[in-house]
C-alpha positions in Angstrom: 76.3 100.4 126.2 79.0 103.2 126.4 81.1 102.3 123.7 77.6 101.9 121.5 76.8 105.7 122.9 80.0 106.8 122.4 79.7 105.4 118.2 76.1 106.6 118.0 76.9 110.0 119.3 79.9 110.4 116.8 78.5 109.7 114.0 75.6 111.1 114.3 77.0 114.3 114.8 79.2 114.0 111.8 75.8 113.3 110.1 74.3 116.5 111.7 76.9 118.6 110.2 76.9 117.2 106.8 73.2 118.1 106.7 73.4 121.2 108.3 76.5 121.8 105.9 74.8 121.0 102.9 71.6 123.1 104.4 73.3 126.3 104.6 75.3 126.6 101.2 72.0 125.8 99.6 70.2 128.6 101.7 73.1 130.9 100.6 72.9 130.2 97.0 68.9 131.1 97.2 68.9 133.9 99.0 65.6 135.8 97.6 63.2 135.3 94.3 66.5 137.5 92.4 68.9 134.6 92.5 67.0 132.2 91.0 65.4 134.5 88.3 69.5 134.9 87.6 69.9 131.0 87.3 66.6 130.2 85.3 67.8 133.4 83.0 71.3 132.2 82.1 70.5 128.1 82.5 67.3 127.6 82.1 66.0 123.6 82.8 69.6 123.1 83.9 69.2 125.7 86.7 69.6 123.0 89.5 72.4 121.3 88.1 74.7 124.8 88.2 73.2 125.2 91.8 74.0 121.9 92.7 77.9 122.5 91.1 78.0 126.0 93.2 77.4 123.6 95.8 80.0 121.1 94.9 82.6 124.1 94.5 82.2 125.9 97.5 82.2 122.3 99.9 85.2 121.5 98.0 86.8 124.9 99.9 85.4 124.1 103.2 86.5 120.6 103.2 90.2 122.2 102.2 90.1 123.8 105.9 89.3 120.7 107.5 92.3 118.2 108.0 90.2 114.7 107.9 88.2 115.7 105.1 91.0 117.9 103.1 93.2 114.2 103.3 89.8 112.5 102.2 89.1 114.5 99.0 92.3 115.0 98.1 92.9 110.6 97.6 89.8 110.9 95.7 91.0 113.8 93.9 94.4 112.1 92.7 92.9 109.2 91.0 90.4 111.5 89.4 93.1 113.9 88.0 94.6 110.8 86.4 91.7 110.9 83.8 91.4 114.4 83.7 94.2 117.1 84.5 93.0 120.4 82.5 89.8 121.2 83.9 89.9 122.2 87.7 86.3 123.0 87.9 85.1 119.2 86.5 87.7 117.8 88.6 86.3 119.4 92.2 83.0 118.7 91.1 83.2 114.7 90.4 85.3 114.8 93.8 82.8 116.7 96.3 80.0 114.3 94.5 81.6 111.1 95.4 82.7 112.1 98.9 79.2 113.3 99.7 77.3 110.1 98.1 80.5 107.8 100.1 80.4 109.7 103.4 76.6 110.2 104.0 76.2 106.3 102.5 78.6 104.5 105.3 77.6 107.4 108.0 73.8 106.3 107.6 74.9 102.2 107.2 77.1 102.5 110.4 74.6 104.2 112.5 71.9 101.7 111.3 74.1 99.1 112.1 75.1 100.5 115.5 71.1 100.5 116.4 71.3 96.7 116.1 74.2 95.9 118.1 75.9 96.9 121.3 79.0 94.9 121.6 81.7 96.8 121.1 83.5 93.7 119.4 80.8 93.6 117.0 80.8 97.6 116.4 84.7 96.9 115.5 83.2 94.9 113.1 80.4 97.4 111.9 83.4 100.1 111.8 85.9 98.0 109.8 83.0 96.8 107.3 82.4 101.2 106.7 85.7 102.0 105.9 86.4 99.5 103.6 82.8 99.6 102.1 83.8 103.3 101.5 87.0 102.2 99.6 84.6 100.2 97.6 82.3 102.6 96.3 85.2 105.1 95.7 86.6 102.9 93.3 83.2 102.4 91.8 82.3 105.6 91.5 86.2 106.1 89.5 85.5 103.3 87.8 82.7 104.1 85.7 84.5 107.8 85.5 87.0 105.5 83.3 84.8 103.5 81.8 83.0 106.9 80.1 86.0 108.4 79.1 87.1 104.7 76.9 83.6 104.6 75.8 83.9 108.6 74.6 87.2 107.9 73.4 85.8 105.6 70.4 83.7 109.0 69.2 86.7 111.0 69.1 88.5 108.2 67.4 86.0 107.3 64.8 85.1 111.0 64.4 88.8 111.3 63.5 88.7 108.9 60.8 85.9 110.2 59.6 87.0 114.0 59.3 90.3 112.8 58.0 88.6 110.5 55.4 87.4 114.1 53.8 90.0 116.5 54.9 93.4 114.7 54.6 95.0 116.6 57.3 95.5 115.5 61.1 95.0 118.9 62.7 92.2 119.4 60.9 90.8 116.1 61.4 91.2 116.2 65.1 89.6 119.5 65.3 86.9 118.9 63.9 86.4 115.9 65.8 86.9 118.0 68.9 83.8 120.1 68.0 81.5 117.4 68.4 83.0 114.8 70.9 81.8 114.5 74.2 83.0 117.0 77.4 85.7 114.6 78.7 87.1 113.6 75.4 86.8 116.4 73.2 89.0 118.5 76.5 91.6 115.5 75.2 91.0 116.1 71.2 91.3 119.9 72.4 94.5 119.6 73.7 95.8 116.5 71.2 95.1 119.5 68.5 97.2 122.1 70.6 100.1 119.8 70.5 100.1 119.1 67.0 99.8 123.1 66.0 102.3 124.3 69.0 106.2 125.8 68.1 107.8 123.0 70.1 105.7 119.7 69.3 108.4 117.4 70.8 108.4 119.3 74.2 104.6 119.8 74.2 103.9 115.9 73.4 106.2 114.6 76.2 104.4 117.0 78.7 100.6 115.4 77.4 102.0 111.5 78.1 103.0 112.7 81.6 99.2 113.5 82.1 97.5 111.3 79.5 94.8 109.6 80.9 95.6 105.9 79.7 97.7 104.6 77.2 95.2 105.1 74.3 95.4 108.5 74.3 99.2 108.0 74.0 98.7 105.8 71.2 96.6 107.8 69.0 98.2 111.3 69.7 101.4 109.6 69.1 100.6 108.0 65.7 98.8 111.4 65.0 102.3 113.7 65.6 104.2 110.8 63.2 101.6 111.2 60.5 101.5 114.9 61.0 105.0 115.2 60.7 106.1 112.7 58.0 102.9 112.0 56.1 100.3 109.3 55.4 100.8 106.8 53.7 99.1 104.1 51.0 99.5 100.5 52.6 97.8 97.5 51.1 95.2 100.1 49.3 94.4 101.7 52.8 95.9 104.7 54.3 98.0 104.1 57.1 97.0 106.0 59.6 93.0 105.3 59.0 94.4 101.7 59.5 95.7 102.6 62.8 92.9 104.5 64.3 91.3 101.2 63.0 93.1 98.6 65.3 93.3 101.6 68.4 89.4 101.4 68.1 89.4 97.6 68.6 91.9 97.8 71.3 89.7 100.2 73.4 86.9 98.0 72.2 88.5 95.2 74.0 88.9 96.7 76.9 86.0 97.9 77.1 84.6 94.7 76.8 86.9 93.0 79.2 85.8 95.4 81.8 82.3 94.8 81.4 82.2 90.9 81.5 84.2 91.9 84.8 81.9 94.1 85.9 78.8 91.7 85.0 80.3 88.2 86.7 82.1 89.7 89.6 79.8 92.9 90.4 79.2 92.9 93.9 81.5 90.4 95.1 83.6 92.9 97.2 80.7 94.2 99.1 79.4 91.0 99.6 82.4 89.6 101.1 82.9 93.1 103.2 79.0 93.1 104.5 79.6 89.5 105.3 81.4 91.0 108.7 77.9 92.7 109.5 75.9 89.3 109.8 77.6 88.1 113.0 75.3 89.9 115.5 72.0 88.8 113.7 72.9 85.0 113.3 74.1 84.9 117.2 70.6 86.3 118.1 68.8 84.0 115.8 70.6 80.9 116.9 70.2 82.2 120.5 66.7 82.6 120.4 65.6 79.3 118.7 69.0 77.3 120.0 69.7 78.8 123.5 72.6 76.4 123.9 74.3 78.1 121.1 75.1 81.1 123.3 77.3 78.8 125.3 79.9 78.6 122.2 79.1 82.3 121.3 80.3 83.3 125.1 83.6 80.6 124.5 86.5 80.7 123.8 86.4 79.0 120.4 83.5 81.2 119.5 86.1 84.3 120.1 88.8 82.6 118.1 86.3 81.2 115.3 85.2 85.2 115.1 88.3 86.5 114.8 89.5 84.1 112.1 86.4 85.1 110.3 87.6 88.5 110.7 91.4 87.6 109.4 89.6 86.0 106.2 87.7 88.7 104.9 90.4 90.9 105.1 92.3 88.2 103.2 89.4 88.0 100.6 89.3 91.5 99.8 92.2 92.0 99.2 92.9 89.5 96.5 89.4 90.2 95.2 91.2 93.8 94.3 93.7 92.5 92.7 91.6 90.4 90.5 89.3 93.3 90.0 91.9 96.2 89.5 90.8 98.0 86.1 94.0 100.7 86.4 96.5 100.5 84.5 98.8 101.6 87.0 98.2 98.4 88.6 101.5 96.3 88.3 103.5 99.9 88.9 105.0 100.5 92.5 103.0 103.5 93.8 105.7 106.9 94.4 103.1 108.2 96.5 102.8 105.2 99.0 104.3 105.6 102.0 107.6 103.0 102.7 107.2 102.7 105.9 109.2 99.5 105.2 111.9 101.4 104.0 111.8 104.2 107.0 111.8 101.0 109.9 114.9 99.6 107.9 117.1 102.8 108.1 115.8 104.2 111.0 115.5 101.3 113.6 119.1 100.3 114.2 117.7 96.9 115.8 115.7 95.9 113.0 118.0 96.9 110.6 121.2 94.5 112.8 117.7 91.6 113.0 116.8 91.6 109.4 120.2 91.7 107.7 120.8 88.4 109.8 117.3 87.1 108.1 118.3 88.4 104.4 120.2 85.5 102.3 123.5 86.9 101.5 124.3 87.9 97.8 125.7 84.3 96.3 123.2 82.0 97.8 120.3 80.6 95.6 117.3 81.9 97.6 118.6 85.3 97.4 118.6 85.3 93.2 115.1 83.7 93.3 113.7 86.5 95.8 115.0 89.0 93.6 113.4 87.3 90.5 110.3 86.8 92.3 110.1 90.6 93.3 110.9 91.6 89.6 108.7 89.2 87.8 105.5 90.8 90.7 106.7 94.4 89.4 106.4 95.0 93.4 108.4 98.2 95.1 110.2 95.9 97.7 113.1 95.4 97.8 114.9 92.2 100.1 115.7 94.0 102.8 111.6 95.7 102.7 110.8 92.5 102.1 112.3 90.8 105.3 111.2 94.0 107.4 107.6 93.4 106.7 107.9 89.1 107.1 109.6 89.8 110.5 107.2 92.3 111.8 104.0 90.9 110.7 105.2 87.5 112.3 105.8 89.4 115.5 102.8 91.0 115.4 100.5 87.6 114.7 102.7 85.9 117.6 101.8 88.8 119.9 98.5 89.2 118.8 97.6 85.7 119.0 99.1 85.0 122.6 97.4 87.7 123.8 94.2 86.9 122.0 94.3 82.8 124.2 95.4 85.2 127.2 91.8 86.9 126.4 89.9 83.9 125.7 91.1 82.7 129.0 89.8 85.2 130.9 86.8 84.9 129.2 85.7 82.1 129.9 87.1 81.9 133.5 84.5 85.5 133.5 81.7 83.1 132.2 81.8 80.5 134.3 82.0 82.9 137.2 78.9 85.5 136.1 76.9 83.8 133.4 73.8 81.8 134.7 73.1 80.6 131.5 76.0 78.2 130.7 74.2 74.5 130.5 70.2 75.5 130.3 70.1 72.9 127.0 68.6 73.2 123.8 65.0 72.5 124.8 63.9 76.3 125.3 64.3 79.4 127.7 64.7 79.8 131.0 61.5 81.1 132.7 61.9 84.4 134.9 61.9 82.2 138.2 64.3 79.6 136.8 66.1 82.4 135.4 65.7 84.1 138.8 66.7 81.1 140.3 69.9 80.3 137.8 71.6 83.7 138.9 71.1 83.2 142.6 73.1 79.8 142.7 75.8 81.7 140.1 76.1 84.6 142.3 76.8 81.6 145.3 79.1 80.1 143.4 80.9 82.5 142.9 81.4 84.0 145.9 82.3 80.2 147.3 84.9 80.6 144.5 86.2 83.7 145.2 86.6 82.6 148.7 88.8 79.7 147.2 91.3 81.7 145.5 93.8 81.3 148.2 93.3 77.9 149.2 95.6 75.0 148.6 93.9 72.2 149.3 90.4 71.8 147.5 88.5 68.4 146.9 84.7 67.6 146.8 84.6 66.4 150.0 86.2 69.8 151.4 83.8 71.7 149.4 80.5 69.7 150.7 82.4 70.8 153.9 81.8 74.6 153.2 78.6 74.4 151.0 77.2 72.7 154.2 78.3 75.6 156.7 77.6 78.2 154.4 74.1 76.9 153.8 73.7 75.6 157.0 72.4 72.6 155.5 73.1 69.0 156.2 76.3 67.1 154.1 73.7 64.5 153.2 71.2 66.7 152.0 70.7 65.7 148.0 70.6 69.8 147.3 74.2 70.1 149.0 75.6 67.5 147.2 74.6 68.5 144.1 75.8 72.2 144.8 79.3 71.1 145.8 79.6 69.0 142.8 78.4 72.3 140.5 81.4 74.0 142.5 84.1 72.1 142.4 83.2 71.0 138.2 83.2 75.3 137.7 86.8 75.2 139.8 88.3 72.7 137.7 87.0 74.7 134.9 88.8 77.8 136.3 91.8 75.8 137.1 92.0 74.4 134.1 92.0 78.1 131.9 95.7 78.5 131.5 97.8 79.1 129.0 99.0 75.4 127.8 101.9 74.3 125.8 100.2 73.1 122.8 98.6 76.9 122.2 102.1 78.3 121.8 102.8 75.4 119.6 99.7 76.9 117.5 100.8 80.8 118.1 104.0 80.3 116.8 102.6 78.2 113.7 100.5 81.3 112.9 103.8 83.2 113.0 105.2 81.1 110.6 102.3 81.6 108.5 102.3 85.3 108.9 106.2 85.3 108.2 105.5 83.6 104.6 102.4 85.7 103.9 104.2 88.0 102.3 106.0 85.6 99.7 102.9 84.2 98.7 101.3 87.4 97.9 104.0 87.9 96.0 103.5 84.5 94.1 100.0 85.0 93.9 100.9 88.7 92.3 103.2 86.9 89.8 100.7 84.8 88.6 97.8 87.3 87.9 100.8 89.7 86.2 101.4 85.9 84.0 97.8 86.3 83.3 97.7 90.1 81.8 101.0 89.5 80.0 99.5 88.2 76.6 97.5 90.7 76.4 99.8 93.4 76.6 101.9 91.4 74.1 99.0 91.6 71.7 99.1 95.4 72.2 102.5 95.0 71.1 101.6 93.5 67.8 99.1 96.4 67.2 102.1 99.4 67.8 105.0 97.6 65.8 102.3 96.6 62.8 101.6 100.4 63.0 105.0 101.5 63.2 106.7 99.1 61.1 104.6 101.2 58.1 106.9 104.4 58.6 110.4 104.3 56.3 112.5 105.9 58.9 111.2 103.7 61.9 114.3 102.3 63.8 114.2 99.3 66.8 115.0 102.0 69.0 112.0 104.0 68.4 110.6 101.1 68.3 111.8 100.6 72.4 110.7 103.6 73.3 107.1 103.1 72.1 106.6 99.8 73.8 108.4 101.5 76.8 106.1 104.8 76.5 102.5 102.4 76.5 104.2 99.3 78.4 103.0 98.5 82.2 104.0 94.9 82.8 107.1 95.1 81.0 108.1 98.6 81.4 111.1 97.9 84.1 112.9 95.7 81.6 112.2 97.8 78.7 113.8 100.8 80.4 116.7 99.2 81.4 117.3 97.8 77.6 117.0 101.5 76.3 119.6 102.6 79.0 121.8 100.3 77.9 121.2 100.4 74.1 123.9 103.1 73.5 126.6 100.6 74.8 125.9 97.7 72.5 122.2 97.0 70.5 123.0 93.6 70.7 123.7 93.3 74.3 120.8 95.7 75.4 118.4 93.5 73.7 119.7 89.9 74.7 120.0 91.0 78.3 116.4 92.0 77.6 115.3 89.0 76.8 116.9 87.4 79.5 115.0 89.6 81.8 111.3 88.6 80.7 110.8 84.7 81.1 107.7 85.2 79.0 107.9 82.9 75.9 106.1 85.6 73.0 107.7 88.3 74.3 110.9 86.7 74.0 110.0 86.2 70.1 109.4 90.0 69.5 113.0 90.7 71.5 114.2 88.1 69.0 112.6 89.8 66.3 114.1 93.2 67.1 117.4 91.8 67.5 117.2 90.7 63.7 115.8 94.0 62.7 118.8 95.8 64.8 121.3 95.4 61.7 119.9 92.2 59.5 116.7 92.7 57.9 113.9 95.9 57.6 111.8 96.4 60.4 109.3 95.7 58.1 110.2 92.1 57.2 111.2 91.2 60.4 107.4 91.5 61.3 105.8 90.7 58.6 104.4 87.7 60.1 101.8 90.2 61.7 99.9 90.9 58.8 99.9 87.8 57.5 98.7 86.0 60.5 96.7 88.7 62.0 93.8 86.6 61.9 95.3 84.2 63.6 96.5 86.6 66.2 93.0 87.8 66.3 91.3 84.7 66.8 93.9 83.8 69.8 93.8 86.7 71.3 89.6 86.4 71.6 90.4 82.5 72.8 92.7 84.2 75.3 90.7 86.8 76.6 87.5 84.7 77.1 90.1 82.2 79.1 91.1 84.7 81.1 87.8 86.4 82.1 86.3 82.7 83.2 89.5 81.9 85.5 89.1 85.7 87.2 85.6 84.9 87.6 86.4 81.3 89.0 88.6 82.8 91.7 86.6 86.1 91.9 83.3 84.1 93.0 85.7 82.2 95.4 87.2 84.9 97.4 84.0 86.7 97.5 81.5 84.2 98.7 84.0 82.2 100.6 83.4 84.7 104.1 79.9 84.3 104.0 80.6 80.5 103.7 82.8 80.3 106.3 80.0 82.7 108.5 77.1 80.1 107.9 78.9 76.6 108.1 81.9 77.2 110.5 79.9 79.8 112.9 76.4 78.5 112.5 75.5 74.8 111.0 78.4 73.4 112.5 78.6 74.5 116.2 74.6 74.1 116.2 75.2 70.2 115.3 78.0 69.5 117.4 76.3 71.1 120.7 73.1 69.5 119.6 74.6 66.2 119.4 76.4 66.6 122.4 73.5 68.1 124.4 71.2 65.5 123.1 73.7 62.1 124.1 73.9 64.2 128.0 70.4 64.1 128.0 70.3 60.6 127.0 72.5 59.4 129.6 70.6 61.6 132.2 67.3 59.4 131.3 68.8 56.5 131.6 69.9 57.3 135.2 66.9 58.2 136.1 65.2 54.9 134.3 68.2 52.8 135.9 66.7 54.3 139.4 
């Protein structure tokens, strides 16, 4: 009951001054008849909305001043600058209205929530189901922010083509597109125009691709500066850069698509597997109320540990679920905001440091090349030594965790057999008040018989009939004393029996084990969906050298850069080849292809290292345009094969909590106590028949 006031108090006062917040800066924004004559004046039928974004702009300075909140806004505000960097006032708006519609949403569900259940087990539950439901709709709500700015993009583009169709001239072209593109993409067009018109074009376009929204926008304004500065030209009686708007239109298309068919077979799947956690309190009271029995394993031990599981697999869940669902295309890059706390423990910690540099395989041993293979081909920000740091701890912390946990579950039920008058009433209905009445007055005897026990040495029925009968003054013979020294000495055996055996740290130290390879099979299972986006990006290859291959001065290492500039999978590799490409072409590029195990990205390395001295850049691709179809169809085969298997394993991870919830901590434990329940009974009646 405390801990539930404690919750219900908290959040409702952080509820109380969210309204009360939102109340006063709309009172001071309508002080008087004046104000609003002002707004309906200069906005007219939009008057609310610029009332509602005064709003939005002065809470975004309020929640500045506030610690919690400022560190709240400002994650929002970072992915939300990715997308759109040159206007402040859009940027604090879209912020303030997803932390409002996120914060009030999870304040109202938690309290809700918190109205239904008073176990504080369960309001961990409740709590832990909020915060990540919150991460959930933040991403939403960023989400379709990038989803309208691709879908806006293809006006710009095609307005583009269309302008430059009459005018011949980029600037122009892109201007004019500007004029009549939407908000969000004609601020892009705006500034794509800038760069193309400013003194220092070079300079100006390497500051736009630090801030460039996504790698389309890189695309088109840098095919836009190459035809600005060396021309269009006439390619297979089609200009060349109308031909590459063209294919940059389908590629956004693509995308587009892909995240829709996304959207459309795994929406929901996070929040179902999240909300899952929030369906423990009301199937214990349902099964309690038409199974009473069922409380017995809700109250054990292996009810705790089948809970807590549940617990460990929807954090499991959603967390592959976001990998499968990750839309940014930042999402195989190692985050330079994150904090390495892996890296701080491993310089900081001298004892770690001496443990894990005993784990770590030494430099000429197998396991040690194939970690650092495996950690390259998952584009992950470990290194080895990070690596071992977080296998070690989290091992640690699962073998703690779980000894304490059987430590718990001991007490537990050693508590329940001591206080609960409920253990054993059967599945055939409630107690009544009297038996109920009744039921706590023999526990509260028991247990002070067993209390009385603790010190003794020496306990057997027969001594126990002994102290039942003095205690009860009652004859040894009498049926009724019998039967309460038998209920005794079964609950001290019970009591007796709650230690911590040898075959539970057998199983602690196997979930060590598990925890210490956790990490290596993320990294696996990171590999593999990295494997599954890497045709794709290949494809986008195709589309930039088809584009660039056009241009008479285009070199390989131009070339590089390009796929280095719009690369995410294959960026590391591609860097490191341009690095090295001043030292020796040839070298660079075989050590690049030695770097990628990927089959077709191996042919366009090979391709490049004809083109290096050989052959034209032109003719070492010309296999593009000849087989574009080809490409075309595959790539569609492709993608539709890689939506179904995300979807396979998206439905999986997200239905497989609420699964578990129903069989393993319903249908099952109702069946097996029924059953056993109902062969007890069984042999009871034939007692009594035998008689």
């Amino acid at each position: 009951m405390n801990s539930w006031m404690i919750t219900s108090i908290f959040f409702g006062l952080f509820l109380l001054l969210l309204i009360a917040f939102a109340f006063t800066i709309f009172v001071k924004n309508a002080e008087g008849k004046k104000k609003n004559d002002i707004f309906e004046k200069h906005f007219g039928k939009r008057a609310n909305q610029h009332r509602l974004n005064l709003v939005y702009q002065k809470s975004y300075v309020l929640f500045q001043r506030l610690p919690l909140l400022r560190k709240y806004i400002w994650n929002i505000r970072k992915r939300l600058e990715v997308l759109d960097s040159f206007d402040e006032y859009a940027i604090r708006r879209q912020t303030m209205r997803i932390a409002f519609i996120t914060l009030s949403s999870t304040t109202i569900l938690v309290l809700l929530f918190c109205l239904i259940s008073r176990d504080l087990f369960t309001i961990f539950f409740i709590l832990f189901g909020a915060v990540v439901l919150n991460g959930v709709m933040i991403t939403t709500f960023v989400n379709r922010v990038e989803d309208r700015l691709l879908k806006q993009s293809i006006k710009l583009y095609e307005d583009t083509r269309h302008q430059f169709q009459r005018t011949k001239n980029v600037e122009e072209a892109i201007y004019e597109a500007s004029l009549t593109a939407p908000h969000e993409s004609a601020q892009h067009g705006e500034r794509i125009y800038e760069i193309l018109t400013a003194d220092d074009q070079q300079k100006a376009l390497d500051v736009y691709y630090e801030v460039a929204p996504n790698k389309y926008y890189k695309m088109f304004t840098g095919f836009s500066f190459l035809v600005s500065e060396f021309g269009d030209r006439v390619v297979r009686n089609s200009s060349m850069y109308l031909s590459a708007i063209a294919k940059l239109i389908q590629d956004v298309n693509y995308e587009i698509l892909r995240r829709e068919r996304l959207n459309y077979l795994l929406k929901g799947l996070s929040t179902i597997a999240v909300l899952s956690v929030l369906f423990i309190k009301p199937i214990e009271l349902w099964a309690e109320a038409y199974f009473p029995i069922m409380s017995d394993f809700y109250t054990s031990k292996f009810g705790f540990f089948i809970k807590v599981f549940f617990f460990i697999v929807v954090l499991l869940c959603y967390a592959l679920i976001k990998k499968l669902l990750a839309n940014d295309e930042a999402r195989y890059v190692a985050k330079s905001e994150r904090v390495l706390w892996e890296k701080f423990l491993y310089a900081k910690v001298t004892p770690l440091r001496f443990v894990v540099d005993r784990f770590v395989p030494a430099a000429h041993k197998k396991f040690h090349f194939q970690l650092t293979i495996l950690i390259k081909d998952a584009n992950s920000y470990l290194t080895i030594e990070w690596l071992y740091v977080q296998r070690i701890l989290l091992s640690l912390v699962i073998f703690i965790g779980s000894v304490s946990m059987f430590f718990y579950m001991h007490s537990v039920s050693v508590d329940n057999v001591l206080h609960d008058p409920l253990r054993g009433t059967g599945v055939f209905g409630k107690l009544g008040p009297d038996e109920l009445a009744i039921a706590q007055q023999n526990t509260d005897f028991d247990r002070s018989v067993l209390t009385n026990l603790d010190n003794s040495t020496d306990v057997s029925p027969e001594s126990l009939l002994g102290l039942v009968s003095t205690l009860t003054q009652t004859s040894k013979n009498d049926p009724a004393t019998i039967y309460t020294a038998n209920r005794i000495y079964q609950k001290y055996v019970e009591i007796q029996n709650e230690f911590f055996k040898w075959w539970e740290l057998l199983l602690c130290m196997l979930l060590a084990i598990t925890a210490y390879y956790t990490p290596l099979w993320l990294l696996y299972f990171q590999k593999k969906i990295r494997y599954m986006e890497m045709q794709d990006e290949v494809d986008q290859f195709h589309t930039i050298i088809s584009i660039l291959a056009q241009f008479e001065r285009m070199d390989v290492e131009t070339v590089l850069e390009w796929m280095e500039r719009y690369s995410v999978i294959f960026k590391d590799p591609i860097k490191n080849c341009l690095n090295n490409y001043s030292s020796g072409q040839e070298e660079a590029l075989e050590i690049l292809g030695e770097d990628v195990s990927f089959e077709p990205f191996g042919r366009i390395v090979e391709k490049l290292r004809l083109a290096v001295e050989k052959i034209p850049l032109l003719q070492a691709f010309d296999d593009l345009e000849l087989t574009k179809e080809y490409y075309a169809e595959r790539r569609k085969e492709y993608f539709s094969r890689l939506i179904e298997l995300k979807a396979f394993w998206g439905r999986i991870f997200g239905l497989a909590p609420s699964m578990y919830l129903i069989f393993l901590y319903l249908v099952v434990p109702m069946l097996y106590l029924s059953i056993t329940q109902a062969g007890a009974s069984f042999e009871q009646i034939q007692s009594v028949s035998g008689r």
